[in-house]
C-alpha positions as CSV (number, residue, x, y, z in Angstrom):
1,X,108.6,19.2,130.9
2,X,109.2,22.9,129.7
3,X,105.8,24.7,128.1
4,X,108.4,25.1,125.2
5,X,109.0,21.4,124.9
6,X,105.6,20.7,125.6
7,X,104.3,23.5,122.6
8,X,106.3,21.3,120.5
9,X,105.5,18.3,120.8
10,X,101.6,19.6,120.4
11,X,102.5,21.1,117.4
12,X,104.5,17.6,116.2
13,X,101.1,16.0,115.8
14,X,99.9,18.5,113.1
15,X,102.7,18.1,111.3
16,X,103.0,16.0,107.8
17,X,104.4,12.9,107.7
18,X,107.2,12.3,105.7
19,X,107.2,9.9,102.6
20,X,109.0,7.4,103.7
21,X,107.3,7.4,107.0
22,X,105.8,3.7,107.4
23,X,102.3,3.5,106.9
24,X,99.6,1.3,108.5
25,X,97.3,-0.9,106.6
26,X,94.0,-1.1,108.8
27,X,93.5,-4.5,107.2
28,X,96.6,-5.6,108.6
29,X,95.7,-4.4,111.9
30,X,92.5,-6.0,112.1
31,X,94.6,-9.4,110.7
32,X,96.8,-8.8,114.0
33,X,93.9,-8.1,116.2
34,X,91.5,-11.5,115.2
35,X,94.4,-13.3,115.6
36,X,95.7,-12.2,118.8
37,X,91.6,-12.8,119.9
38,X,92.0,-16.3,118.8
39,X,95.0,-18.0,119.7
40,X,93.7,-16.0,123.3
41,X,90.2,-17.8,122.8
42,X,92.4,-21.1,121.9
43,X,94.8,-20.8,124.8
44,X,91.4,-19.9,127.3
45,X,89.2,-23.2,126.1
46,X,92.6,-25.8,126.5
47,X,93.5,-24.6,129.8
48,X,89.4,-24.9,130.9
49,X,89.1,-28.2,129.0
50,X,92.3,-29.1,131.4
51,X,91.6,-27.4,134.1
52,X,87.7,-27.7,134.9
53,X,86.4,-30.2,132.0
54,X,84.8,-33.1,134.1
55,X,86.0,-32.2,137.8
56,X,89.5,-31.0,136.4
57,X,91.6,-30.6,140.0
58,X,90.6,-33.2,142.5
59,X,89.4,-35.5,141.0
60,X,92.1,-37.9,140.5
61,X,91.6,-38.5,137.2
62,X,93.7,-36.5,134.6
63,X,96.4,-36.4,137.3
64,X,98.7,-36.2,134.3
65,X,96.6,-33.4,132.5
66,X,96.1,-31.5,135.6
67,X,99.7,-31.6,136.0
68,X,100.3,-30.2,132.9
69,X,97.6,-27.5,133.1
70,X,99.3,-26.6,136.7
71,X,102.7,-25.9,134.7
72,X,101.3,-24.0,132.2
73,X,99.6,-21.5,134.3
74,X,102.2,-21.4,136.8
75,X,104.8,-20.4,133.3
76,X,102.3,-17.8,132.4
77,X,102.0,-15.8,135.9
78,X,105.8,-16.0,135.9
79,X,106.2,-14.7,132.6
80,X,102.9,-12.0,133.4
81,X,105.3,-11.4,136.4
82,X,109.0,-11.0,134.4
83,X,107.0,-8.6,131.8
84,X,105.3,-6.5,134.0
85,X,108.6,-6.2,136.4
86,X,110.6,-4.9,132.8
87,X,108.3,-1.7,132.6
């Protein structure tokens, strides 16, 4: 980058805002943020209930339930994988 373009773009953040610029309610933020925490929360406590909950792998009970806990996280490190690969 230029010192010219860089000056700019420094100077861009001082800058008013247009009025039709989009603004950001901080309630809605925090709405997006404690839900994001619990549907992650949600998604951590099935996969340990499946996963760990009374011997989870192993055992051979649950076979079915550890089965399915196995294709979840195996979908989610391939789709962790796919998203970081895009960047």
């Amino acid at each position: 980058m230029t010192p010219a373009s860089l000056w700019r773009s420094w100077t861009a953040l001082f800058e008013e805002e247009p009025a039709d610029a989009p603004r950001y309610d901080p309630v809605h933020l925090a709405t997006v943020f404690v839900a994001c925490q619990a549907a992650a929360g949600a998604l951590f406590w099935l996969l340990w209930t499946l996963m760990v909950y009374e011997g989870g792998f192993g055992t051979g009970e649950g076979r079915l339930g550890n089965f399915a806990a196995g294709l979840i996280l195996a979908a989610a490190a391939l789709a962790l994988r796919r998203a970081a690969r895009k960047k």
